[in-house]
Backbone as CSV, one residue per row, in Angstrom:
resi,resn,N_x,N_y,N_z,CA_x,CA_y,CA_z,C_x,C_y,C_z
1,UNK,158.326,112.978,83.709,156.975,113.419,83.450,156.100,112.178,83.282
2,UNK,154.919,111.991,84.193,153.528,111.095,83.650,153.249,111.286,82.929
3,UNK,152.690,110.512,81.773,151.735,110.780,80.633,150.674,109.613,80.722
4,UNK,149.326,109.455,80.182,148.441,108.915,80.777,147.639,108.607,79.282
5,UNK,147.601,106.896,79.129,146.967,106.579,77.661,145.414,105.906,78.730
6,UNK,144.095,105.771,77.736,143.111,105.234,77.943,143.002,104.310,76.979
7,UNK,143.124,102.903,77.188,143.096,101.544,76.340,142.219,100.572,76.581
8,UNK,141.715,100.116,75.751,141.029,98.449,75.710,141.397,97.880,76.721
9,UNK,141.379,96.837,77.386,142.164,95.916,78.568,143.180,95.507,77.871
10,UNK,142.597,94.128,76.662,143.852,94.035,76.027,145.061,94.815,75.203
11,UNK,144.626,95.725,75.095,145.738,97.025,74.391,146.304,97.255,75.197
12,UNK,146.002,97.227,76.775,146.791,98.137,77.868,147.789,97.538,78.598
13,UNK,148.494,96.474,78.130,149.373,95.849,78.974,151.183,96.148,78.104
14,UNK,150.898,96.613,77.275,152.391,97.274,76.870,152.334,98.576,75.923
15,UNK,153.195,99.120,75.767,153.307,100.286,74.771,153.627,99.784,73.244
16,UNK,152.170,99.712,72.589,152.420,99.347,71.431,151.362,100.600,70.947
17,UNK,151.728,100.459,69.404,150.902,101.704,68.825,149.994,100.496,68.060
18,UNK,148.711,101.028,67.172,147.960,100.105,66.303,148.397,100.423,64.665
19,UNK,148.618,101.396,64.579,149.162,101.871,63.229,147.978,102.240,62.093
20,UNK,146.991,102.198,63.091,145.313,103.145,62.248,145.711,104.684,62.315
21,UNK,145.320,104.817,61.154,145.385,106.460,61.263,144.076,107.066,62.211
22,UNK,145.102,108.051,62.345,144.393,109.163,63.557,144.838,110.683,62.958
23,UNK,144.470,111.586,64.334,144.746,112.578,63.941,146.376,113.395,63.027
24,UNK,146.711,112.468,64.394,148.704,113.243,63.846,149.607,112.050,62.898
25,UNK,148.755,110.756,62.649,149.350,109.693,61.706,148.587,109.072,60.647
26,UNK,148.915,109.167,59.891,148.010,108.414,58.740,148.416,106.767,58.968
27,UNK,147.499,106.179,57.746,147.783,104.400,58.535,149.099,103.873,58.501
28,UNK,149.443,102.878,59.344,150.608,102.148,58.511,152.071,103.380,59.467
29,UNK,151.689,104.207,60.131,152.963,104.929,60.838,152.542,104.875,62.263
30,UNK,153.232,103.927,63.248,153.108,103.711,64.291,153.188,105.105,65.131
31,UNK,152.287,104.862,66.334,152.496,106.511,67.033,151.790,106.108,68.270
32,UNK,151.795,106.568,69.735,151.650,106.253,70.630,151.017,107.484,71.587
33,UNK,149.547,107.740,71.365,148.807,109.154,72.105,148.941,108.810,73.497
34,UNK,149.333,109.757,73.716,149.015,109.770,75.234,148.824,111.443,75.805
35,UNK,148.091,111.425,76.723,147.565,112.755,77.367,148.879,112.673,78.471
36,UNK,148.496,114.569,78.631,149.445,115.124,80.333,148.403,115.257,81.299
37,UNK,146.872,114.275,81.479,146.156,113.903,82.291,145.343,113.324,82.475
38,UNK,145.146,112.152,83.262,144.201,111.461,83.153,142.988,111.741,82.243
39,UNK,142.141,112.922,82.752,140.914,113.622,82.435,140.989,114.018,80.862
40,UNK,142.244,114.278,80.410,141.968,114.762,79.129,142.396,113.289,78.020
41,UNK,142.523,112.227,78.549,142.885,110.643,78.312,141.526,110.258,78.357
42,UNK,140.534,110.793,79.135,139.181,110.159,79.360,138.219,111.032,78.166
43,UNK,138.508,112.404,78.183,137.773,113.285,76.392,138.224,112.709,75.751
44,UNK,139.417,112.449,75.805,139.944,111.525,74.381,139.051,110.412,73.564
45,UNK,138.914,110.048,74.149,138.286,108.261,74.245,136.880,108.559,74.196
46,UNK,136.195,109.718,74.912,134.636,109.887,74.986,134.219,110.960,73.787
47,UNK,135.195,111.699,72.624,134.858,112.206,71.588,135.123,110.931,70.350
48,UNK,135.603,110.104,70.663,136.069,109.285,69.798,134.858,107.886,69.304
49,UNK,134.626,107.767,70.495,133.785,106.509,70.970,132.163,106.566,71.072
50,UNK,131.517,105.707,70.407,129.941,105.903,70.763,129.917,105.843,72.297
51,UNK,128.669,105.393,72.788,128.473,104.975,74.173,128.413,103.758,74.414
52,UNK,128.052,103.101,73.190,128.563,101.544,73.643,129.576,101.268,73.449
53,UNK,130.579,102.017,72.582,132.032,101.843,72.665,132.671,102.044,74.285
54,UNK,131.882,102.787,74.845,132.310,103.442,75.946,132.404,102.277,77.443
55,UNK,131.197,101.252,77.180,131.313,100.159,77.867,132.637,98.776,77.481
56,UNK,132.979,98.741,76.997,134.000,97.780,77.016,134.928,97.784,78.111
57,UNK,135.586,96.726,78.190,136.900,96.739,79.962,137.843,97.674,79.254
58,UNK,138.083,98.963,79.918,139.410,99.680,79.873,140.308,99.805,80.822
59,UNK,141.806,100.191,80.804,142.669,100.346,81.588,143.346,101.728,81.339
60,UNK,143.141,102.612,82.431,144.456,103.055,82.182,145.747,103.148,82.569
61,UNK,146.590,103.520,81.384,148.226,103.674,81.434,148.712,104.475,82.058
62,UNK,149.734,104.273,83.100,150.575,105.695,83.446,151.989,105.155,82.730
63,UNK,152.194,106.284,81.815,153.622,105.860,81.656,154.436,106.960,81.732
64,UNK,155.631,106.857,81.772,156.736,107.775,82.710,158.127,107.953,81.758
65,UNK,157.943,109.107,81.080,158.835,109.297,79.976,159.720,110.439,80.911
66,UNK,161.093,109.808,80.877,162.474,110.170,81.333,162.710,112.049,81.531
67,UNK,162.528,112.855,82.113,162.818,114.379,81.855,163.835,114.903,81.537
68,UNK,164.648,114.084,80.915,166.081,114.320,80.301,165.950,113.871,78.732
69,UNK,164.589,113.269,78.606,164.090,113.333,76.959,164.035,113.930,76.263
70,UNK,164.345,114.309,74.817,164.036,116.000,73.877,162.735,115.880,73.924
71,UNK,161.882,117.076,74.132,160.056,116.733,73.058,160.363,117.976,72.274
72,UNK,159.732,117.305,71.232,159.205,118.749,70.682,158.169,119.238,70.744
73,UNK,158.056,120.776,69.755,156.081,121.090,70.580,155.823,121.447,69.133
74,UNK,154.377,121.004,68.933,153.801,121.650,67.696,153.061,122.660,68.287
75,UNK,153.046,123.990,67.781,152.921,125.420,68.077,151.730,125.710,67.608
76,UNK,150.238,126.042,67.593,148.817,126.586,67.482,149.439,127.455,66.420
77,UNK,150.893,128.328,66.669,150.624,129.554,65.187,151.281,129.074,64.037
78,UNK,151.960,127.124,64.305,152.420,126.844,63.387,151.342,125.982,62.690
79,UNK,149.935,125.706,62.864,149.103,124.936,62.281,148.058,125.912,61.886
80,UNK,147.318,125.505,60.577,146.404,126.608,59.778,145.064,126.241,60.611
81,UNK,144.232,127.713,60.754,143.284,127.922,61.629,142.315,126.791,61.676
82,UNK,141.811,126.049,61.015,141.020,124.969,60.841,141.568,123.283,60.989
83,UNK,142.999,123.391,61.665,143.812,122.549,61.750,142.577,121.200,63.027
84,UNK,141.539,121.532,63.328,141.040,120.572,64.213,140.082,119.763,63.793
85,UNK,139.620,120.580,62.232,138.601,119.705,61.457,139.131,118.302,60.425
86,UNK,138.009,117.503,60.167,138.403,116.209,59.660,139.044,116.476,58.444
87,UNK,138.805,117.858,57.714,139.315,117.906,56.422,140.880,118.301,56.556
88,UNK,141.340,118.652,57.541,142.440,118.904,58.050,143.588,117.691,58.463
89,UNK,142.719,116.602,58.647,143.614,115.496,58.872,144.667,115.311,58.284
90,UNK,145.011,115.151,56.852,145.834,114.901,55.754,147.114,115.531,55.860
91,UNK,146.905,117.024,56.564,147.846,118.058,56.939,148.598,117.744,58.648
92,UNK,147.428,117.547,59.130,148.176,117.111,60.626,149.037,116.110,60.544
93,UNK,148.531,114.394,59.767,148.864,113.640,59.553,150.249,113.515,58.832
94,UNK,150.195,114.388,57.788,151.743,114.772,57.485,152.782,115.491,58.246
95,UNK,152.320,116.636,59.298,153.424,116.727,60.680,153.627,115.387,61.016
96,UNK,152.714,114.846,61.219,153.085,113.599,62.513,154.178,112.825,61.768
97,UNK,153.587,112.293,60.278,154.663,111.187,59.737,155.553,111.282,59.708
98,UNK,155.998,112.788,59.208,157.588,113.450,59.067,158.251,113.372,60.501
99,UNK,157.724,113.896,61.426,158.181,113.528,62.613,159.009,112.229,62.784
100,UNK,157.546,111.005,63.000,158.158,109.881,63.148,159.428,109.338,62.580
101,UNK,159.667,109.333,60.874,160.604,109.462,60.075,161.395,109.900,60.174
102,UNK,161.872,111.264,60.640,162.522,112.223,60.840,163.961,111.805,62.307
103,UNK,162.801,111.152,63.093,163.174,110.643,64.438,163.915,111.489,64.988
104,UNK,163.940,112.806,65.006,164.456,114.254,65.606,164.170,114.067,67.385
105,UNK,162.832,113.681,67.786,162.800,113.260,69.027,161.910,111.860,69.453
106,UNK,162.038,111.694,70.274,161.573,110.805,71.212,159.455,110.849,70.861
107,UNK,159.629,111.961,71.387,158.335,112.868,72.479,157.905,114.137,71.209
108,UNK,156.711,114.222,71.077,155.918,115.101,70.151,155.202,115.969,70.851
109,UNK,155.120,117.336,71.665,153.423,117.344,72.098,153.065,118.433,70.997
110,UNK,151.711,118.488,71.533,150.868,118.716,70.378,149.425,119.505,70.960
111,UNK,149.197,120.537,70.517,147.448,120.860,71.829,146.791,119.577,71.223
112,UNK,145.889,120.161,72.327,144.842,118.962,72.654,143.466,120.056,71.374
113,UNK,142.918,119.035,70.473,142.194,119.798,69.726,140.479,119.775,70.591
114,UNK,140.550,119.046,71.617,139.310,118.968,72.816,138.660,120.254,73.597
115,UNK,140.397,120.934,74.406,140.489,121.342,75.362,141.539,122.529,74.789
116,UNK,141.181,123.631,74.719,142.361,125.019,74.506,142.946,125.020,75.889
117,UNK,144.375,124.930,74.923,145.564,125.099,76.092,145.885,123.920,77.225
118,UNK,145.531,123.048,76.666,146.071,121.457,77.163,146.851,120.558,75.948
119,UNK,147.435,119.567,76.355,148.306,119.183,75.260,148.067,117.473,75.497
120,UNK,148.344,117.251,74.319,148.795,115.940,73.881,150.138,115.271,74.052
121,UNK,150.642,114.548,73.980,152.172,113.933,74.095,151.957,112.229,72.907
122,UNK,152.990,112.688,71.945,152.602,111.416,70.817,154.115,110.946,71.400
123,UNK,154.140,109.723,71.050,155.625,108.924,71.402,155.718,107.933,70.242
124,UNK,156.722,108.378,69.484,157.843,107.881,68.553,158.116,106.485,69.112
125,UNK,158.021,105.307,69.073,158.399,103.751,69.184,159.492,103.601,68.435
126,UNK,159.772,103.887,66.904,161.084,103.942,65.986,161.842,104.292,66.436
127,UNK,161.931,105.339,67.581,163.113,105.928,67.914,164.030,105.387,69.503
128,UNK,165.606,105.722,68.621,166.110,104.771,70.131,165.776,104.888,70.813
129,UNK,165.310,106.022,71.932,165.395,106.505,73.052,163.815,106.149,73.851
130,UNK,163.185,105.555,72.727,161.817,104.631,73.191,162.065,103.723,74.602
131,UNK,163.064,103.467,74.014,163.139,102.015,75.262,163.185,102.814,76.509
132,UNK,163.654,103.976,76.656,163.596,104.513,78.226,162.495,105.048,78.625
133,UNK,161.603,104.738,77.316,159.909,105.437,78.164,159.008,103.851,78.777
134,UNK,158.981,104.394,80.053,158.049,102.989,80.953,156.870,102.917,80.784
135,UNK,156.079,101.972,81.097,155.315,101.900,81.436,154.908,101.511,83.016
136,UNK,154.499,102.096,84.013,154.460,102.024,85.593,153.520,101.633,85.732
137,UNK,152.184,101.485,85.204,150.991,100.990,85.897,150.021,100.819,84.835
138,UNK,148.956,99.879,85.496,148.154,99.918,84.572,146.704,99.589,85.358
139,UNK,145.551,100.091,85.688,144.788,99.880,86.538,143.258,100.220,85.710
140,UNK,142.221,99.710,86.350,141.117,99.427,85.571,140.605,100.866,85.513
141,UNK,139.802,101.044,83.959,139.376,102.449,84.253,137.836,102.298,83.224
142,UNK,136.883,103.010,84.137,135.634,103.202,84.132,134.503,104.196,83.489
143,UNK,134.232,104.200,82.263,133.467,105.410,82.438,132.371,105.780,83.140
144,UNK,131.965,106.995,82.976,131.237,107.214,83.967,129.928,107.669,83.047
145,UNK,128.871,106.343,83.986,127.472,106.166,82.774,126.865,107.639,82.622
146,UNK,126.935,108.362,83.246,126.421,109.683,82.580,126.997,110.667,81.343
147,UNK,127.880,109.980,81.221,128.763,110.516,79.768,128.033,110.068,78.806
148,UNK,127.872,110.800,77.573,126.769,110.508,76.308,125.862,109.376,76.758
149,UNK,125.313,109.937,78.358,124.194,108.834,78.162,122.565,110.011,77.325
């Protein structure tokens, strides 16, 4: 399976996590977002980001996690209805950590809180089976000036 990260230039030349909290990690627990498509790698980055954030050099990642990998799935009827708001973080953030910790799998997905019925894919680095997720490419990527212009 492809999975597809949107990075800084310099962020985009290996699979490293930053260890800032986000949605599914609080700080200080490495975790590695990546989308199941380009396009939803590009909302990612354009709900996140002002518009001058939006100009900086980016790249994106294709990376190519093994289909003989476990993932697991976090389930919409296993998260409480308001699971997409900021006050909700604390709760997501505690799936994610336990996860990582847990090291049950590789591969996390997760919906996409953007887009109903698209998903996320988080990747575990702690865990052995890291080393068999690649990275295949990495090529310049652009936004497109009519986004929050």
């Amino acid at each position: 399976m492809l999975v597809y990260r949107i990075a800084i230039n310099k962020y985009a030349q290996s699979l490293t996590a930053s260890g800032r909290a986000a949605r599914w990690n609080p700080n200080e627990v490495d975790m590695i977002y990546t989308a199941a498509s380009r396009s939803l790698a590009c909302l990612e980055n354009v709900v996140h980001r002002t518009q001058l954030g939006l100009n900086a050099l980016f790249s994106v990642m294709t990376i190519e996690i093994p289909d003989h990998l476990a993932i697991e799935k976090i389930l919409l009827s296993n998260l409480p209805v308001d699971w997409k708001t900021l006050e909700s973080y604390p709760i997501t953030q505690q799936v994610g950590a336990q996860w990582i910790r847990s090291k049950s799998s590789p591969i996390l997905q997760v919906p996409s809180a953007i887009i109903v019925g698209e998903v996320n894919y988080l990747i575990n680095p702690k865990h052995p089976d890291f080393e068999l997720v690649k990275l295949i490419s990495v090529e310049p990527f652009v936004f497109d000036t009519r986004i929050k212009s």
